[in-house]
C-alpha angles and dihedrals in degrees: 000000000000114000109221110198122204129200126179135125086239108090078189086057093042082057105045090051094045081056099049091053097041082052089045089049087049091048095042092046081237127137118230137186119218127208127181132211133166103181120056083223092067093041096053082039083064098047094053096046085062096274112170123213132162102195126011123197096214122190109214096210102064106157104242113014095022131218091261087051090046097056090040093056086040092049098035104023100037097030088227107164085151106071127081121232122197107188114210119194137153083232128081094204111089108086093114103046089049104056100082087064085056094217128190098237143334123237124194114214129273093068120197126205086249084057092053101041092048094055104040078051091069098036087058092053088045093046095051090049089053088049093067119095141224114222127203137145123230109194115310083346133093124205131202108196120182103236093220079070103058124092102187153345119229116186109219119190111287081351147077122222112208105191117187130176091278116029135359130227140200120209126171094257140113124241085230089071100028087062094064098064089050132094124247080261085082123080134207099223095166138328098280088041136072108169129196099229089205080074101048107122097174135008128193122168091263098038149023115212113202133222089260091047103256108143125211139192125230109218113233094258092058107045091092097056098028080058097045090048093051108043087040117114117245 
């Protein structure tokens, strides 16, 4: 089950999208749940009460807290990386002021079913990548991180530091063998750093900055694949 969230002022809009996914689910054999909202206030009322979603359709021109405004308290207030945001507008000019909410993809009404199946096929890719999970043991505990949760990996002497959005562990390991239970999503920067692509914020060809403003270098022998990773289409 995957919960889709929409939010537009529209409630026509609201409609038309809640049909093409209920056609794509059809289609898919998923099942999907399906959440309206037509203010970007309720919708941020229902993230901070402990609301769940996987993908939201989010309309950039609500009338009051706008769309831009949404995805910037989910990312920075609620510390959200997780969830996948799908801005919707009637405009086409908003590339720059969106990339700091890092969405998935940005869709210009009006939206057509191929528009919509296109991009819930990659959320789903996206969504069952996140679903896997990282296991280490600390001590006498064992912990079971989603990947898609992990920003990055740090060795540490005889230890290995996991750092996600929220808090940061150190288990006895070594990245070498860390890195073969990972997704092509992580990157090998250097040999004390595995990064999450999906938390890069700025690249240039000497250093990655991440989402939560750790910088780290990229040694000499990986600048050429740590570039090509990064610069590759999905």
């Amino acid at each position: 089950m995957y919960n889709i969230g929409i939010c537009d002022d529209g409630k026509n809009i609201c409609t038309s999208i809640e049909d093409m996914l209920l056609q794509y689910a059809k289609n898919k054999n998923i099942q999907l749940d399906t959440n309206v909202w037509y203010t970007g206030e309720s919708l941020r009322d229902y993230l901070v009460s402990g609301g769940y979603l996987d993908i939201l359709f989010l309309d950039i021109e609500l009338f009051k807290m706008t769309g831009i405004e949404v995805g910037a308290y989910i990312r920075n207030q609620l510390d959200n990386m997780g969830l996948q945001i799908v801005y919707i507008s009637g405009k086409a000019s908003y590339a720059q002021q969106l990339f700091k909410t890092q969405p998935l993809d940005f869709l210009v009404k009006p939206i057509l079913q191929a528009q919509i199946d296109e991009v819930m096929d990659m959320a789903l890719k996206i969504a069952t990548k996140r679903n896997a999970r990282f296991a280490f043991q600390q001590g006498k505990d064992y912990y079971y991180i989603p990947m898609g949760d992990i920003v990055y990996f740090e060795s540490k002497g005889r230890k290995v530091k996991v750092v996600t959005m929220k808090a940061a562990f150190e288990f006895y390991g070594k990245l070498k063998n860390v890195v073969k239970c990972l997704s092509d999503d992580f990157i090998v920067i250097h040999q004390s750093y595995i990064i999450n692509r999906e938390y890069v914020f700025r690249y240039t060809y000497e250093m990655v900055e991440l989402v939560n403003g750790t910088i780290l270098t990229i040694s000499l022998v990986n600048r050429k694949l740590v570039r090509d990773k990064l610069l590759r289409e999905e």
